[in-house]
C-alpha positions as CSV (number, residue, x, y, z in Angstrom):
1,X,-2.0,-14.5,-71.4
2,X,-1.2,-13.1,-68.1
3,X,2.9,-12.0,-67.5
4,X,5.1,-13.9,-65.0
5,X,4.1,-11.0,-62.7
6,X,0.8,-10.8,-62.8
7,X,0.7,-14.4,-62.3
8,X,2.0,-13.7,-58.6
9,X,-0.8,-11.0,-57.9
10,X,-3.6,-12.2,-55.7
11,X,-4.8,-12.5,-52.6
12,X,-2.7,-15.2,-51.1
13,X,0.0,-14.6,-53.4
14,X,3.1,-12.5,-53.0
15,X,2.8,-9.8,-55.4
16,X,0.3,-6.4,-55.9
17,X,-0.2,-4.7,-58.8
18,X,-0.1,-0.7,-57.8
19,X,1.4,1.7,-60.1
20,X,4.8,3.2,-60.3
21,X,6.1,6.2,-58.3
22,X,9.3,7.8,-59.6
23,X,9.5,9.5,-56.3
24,X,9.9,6.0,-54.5
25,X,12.1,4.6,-57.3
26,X,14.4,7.2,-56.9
27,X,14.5,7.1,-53.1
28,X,15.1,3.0,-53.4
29,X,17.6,3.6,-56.2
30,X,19.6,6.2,-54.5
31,X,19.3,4.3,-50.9
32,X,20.5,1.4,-53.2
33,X,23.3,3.0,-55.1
34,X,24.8,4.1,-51.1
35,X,25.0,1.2,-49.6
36,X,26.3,-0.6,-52.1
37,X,29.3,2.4,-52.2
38,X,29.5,2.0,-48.3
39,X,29.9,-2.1,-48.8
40,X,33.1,-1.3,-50.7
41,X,35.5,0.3,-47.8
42,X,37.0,-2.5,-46.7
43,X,38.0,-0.8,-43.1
44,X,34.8,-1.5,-42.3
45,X,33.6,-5.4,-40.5
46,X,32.8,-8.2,-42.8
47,X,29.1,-8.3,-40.9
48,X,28.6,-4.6,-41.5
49,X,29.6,-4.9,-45.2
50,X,27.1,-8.0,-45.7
51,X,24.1,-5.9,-44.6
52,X,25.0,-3.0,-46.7
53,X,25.2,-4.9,-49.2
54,X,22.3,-7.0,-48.9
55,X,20.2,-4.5,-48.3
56,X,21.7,-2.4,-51.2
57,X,20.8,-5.4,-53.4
58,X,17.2,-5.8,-52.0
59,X,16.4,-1.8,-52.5
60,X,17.3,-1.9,-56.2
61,X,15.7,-4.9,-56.4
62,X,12.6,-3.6,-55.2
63,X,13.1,-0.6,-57.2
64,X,12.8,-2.8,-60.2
65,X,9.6,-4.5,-58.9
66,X,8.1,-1.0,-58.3
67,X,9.1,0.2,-61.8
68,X,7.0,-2.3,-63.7
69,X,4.2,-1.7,-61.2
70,X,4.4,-4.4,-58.5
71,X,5.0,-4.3,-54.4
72,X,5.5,-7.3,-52.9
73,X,4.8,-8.8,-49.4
74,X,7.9,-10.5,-48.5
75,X,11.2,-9.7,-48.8
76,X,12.3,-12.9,-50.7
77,X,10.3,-12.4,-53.6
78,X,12.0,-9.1,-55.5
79,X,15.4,-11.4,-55.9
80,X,13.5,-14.5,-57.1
81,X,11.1,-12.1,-60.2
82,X,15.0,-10.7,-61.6
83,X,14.6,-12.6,-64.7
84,X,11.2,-11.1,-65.6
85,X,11.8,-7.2,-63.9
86,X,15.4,-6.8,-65.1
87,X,16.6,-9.9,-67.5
88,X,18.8,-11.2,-64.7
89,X,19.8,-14.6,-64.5
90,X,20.5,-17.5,-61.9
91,X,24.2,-16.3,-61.8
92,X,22.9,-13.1,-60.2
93,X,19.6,-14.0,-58.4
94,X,21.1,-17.2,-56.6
95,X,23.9,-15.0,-55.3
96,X,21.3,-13.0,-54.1
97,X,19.5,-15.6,-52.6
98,X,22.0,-17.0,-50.9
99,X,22.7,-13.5,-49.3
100,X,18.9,-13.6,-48.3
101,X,19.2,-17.2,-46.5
102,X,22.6,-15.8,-44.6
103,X,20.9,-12.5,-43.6
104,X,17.9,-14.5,-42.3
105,X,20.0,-16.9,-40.2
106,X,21.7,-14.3,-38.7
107,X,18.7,-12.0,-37.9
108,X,16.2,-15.0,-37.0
109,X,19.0,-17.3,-35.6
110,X,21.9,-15.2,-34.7
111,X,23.6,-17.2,-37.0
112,X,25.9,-14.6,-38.7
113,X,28.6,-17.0,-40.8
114,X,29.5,-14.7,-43.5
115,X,32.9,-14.5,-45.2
116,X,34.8,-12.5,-47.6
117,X,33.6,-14.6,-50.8
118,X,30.1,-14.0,-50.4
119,X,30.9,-10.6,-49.6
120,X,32.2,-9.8,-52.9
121,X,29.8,-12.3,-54.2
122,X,26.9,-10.2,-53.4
123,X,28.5,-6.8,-54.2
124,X,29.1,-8.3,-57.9
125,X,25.6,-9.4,-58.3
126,X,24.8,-6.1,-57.5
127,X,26.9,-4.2,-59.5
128,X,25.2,-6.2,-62.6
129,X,21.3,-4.8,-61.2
130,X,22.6,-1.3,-60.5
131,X,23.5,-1.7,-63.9
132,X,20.2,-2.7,-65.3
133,X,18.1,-0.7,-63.2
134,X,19.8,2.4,-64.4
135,X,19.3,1.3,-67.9
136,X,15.9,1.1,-67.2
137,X,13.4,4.3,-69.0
138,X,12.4,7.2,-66.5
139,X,9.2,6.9,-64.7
């Protein structure tokens, strides 16, 4: 029986199989582990906080995807396979989501509304797949 992953592998789906390469992880995991520091200084703008943290979550995100041997084609994807890449629930990956929706208003629709909650929202969520992902076995 195929895995939840392997499930999304095809041509018209989301997901490739292509295997692992601790080089990459570690570039996603540090460029991860960064932003989501830089996301914490508070001098900086709400906006510039949101997309380091955003895109800290979607690097260690995709860090997990590549660890069990998977790239994906769209960006949406890495926070929506949490539960099968890192054991992460809705709590976390609908935080995440949300993020993704706000960052693609604001980038497609210069629709920027982001606030202090989801701010420290998304740098919670975060904080719970730096967590796993360094929990995770060396490549």
């Amino acid at each position: 029986m195929p895995s939840p992953l392997e499930n999304l592998c095809g041509p018209t789906k989301p997901l490739s199989a292509e295997p692992p390469d601790a080089r990459e992880f570690a570039g996603l995991m540090r460029s991860g582990l960064a932003r989501l520091e830089d996301a914490q200084v508070a001098r900086l703008s709400l906006e510039s906080r949101f997309d380091l943290v955003y895109n800290a979550a979607h690097a260690m995100c995709l860090a997990a995807l590549r660890w069990h041997g998977y790239r994906s084609s769209n960006r949406f994807i890495v926070f929506q396979v949490l539960p099968h890449t890192l054991g992460l629930g809705p709590e976390v990956w609908r935080v995440l989501a949300k993020g993704h929706e706000i960052r693609n208003l604001g980038e497609y629709e210069g629709d920027m509304n982001v606030d202090e909650r989801i701010v420290r929202d998304l740098i919670a969520a975060s904080k719970h797949v730096a967590s796993k992902l360094s929990a995770l076995p060396s490549l």
